[in-house]
N, C-alpha and C positions, 0 to 999 in steps of 0.2 A: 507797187504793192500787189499782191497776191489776190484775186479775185475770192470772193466767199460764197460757200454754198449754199443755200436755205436747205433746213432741214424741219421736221416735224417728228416728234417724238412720242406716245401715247405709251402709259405705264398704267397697270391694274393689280393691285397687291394686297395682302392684307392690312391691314393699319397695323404703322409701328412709327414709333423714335427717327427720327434720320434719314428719310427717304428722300426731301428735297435736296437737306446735303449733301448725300452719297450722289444725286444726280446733276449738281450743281456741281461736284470734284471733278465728275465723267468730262464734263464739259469743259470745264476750266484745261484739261488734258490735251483736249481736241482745239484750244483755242476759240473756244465758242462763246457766244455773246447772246444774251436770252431775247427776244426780240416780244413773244408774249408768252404769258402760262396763266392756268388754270385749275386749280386741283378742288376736289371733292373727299371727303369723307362721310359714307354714308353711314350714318350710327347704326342703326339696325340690324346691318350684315358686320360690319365692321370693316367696310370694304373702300382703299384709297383708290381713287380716280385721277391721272395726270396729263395734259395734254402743254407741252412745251412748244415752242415755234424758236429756231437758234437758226444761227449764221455761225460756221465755223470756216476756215483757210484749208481745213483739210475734203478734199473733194471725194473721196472716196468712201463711199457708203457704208460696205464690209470692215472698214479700218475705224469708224466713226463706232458702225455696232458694234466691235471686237471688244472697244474699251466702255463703252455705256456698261454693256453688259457685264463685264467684268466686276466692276462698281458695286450691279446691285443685284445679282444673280442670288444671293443668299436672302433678301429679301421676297425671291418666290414668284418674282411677276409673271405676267403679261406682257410682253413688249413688244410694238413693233415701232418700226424706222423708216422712212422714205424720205426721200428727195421735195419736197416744196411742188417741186415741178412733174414728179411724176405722182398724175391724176390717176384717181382709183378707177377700174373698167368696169362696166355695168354691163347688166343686160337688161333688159327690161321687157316685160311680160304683158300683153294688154291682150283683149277679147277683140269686146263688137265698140266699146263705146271710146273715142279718140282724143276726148278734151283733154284727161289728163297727159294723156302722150306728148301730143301736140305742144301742151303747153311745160312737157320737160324739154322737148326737140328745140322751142325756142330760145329759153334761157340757154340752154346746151349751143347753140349757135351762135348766142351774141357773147358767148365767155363766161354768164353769171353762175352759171352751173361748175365746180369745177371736177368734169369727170370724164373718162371718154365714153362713150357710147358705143361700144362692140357689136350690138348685135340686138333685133328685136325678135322677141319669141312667141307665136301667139297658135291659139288655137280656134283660130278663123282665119279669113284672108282678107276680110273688110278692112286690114290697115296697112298693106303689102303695100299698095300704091305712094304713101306718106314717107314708108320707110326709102321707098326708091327715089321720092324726092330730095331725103337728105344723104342719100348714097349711103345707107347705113344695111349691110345683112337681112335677109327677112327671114325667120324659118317657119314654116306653118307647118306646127303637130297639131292633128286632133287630137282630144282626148273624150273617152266614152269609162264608165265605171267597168268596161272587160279589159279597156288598155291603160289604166291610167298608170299602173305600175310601171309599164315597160315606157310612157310619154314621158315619168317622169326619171327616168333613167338615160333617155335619148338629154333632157335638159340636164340632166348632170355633165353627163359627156359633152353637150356646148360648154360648160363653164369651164369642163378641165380644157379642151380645146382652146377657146379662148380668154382662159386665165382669166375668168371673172372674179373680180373683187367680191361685188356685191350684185344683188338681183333686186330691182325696184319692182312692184306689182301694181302696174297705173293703171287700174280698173280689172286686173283680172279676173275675172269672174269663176274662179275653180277657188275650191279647199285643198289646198296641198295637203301632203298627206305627214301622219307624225314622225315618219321614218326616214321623210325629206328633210320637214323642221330639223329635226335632229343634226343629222349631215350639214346641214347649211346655217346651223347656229348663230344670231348675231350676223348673217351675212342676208340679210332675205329683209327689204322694207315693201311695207303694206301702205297705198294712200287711201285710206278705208273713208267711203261719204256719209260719214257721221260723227258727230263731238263725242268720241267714246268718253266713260264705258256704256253712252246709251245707246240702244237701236244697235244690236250687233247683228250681221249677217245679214243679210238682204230685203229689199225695200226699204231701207232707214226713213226713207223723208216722208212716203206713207204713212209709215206706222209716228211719226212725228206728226205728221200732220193729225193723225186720228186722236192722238194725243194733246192737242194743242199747246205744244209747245212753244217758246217764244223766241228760243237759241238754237238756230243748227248750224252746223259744223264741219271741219272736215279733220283726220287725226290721220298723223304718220307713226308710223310704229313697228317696232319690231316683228317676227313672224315667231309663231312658238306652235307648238302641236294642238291649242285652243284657240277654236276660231274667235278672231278679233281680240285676246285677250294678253297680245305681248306687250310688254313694255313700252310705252306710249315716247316720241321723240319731241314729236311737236304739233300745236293745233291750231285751229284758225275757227273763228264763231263770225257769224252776221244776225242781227235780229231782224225774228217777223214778227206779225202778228196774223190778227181773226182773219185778218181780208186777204191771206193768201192761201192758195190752193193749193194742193200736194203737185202739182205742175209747175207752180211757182219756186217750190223749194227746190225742186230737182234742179231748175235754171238756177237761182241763187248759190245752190249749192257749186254749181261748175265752176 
């Protein structure tokens, strides 16, 4: 018996009649067997969300998209296709401070992450050593508000270079710029240290502490041209109270 591929499927369209069927036809074509799905409609926009997971006999990816697409091309989508196996490329951006790096380097080690790790990009050299531990690229741009344009044009040129998927920002400590946002849409996560949407833009645990708050937080999120203000993915809270110090939350926070 013919060995099967895993695939992964992600579809973004308008809401309409018929869109699991016509996607559910595609596969039946390819010999495919649903293994998980997920779909969303979100009322507001009126916008459908799909994310498929299938096994199909046909191994070849382009012959797999040929007929999806075909299916539901008049539907308008979004679509993209890969392989199970082939992990998105990242880059990932950090300054001075290492904990969140560190702690993507490890999961990224032991398999939990599934992504590869291309290339670290930073604008200091206080993590060049780390990166050489896991044999991963290091490139050190500075950036100053006379070069940030042309810093952030050399980082474009790494992603076309090495075909990054996506760009994670583990503590970067810069505002990218809205001309970047723009280009890099949807491909750019921020791990920002605070429960958004409170405490945006720097010192969060400070300005919490000054606040006495009693939840802080940390939020992953999309990148958009307002700082700290894209589309939220996922967040994580711990509680404190009175008897901690804004040095406390900062460690809590890590």
């Amino acid at each position: 018996m013919k060995p099967s591929s895993k695939y992964i499927l992600t579809i973004k369209c308008p809401d309409q009649a018929g869109i699991i069927h016509r996607v559910a036809g595609s596969l039946i074509e390819v010999g495919g067997n649903v293994l998980e799905q997920a779909q969303f409609t979100d009322e507001d926009s009126g916008v459908f969300c799909m994310r498929t997971k299938f096994e199909s006999p046909e191994e070849n990816l382009a012959t797999v998209l040929a007929v999806v697409t075909a299916q539901v091309m008049s539907l308008g989508p979004e679509l993209t296709l890969r392989h199970e196996a082939d992990h998105r490329r990242a880059m990932i951006m950090v300054s001075k401070h290492d904990h969140c790096l560190l702690d993507l380097l490890y999961r990224f080690g032991n398999g939990e992450l599934p992504i590869d790790i291309a290339v670290i990009v930073s604008n200091h050299e206080d993590c060049r050593e780390i990166a050489d531990r896991y044999q991963i690229p290091f490139v050190h741009l500075p950036v100053s508000p006379e070069n940030k344009s042309l810093q952030e044009a050399q980082v474009l040129t790494l992603i076309d270079e090495h075909e990054i998927d996506v760009v994670v920002l583990a503590r970067y400590m810069q505002v990218l710029s809205s001309d970047f946002c723009e280009k890099m849409s949807g491909r750019v996560i921020n791990i920002h240290h605070s429960f958004l949407p409170g405490f945006k833009g720097a010192r969060p645990y400070q300005r919490a502490h000054e606040r006495g708050v009693k939840l802080i937080g940390a939020t992953a999120h999309f990148v958009t041209g307002d700082l700290d203000e894209g589309p939220i993915i996922e967040q994580s809270v711990e509680r404190v109270n009175h008897a901690h110090t804004a040095a406390d939350l900062v460690e809590i926070g890590r």
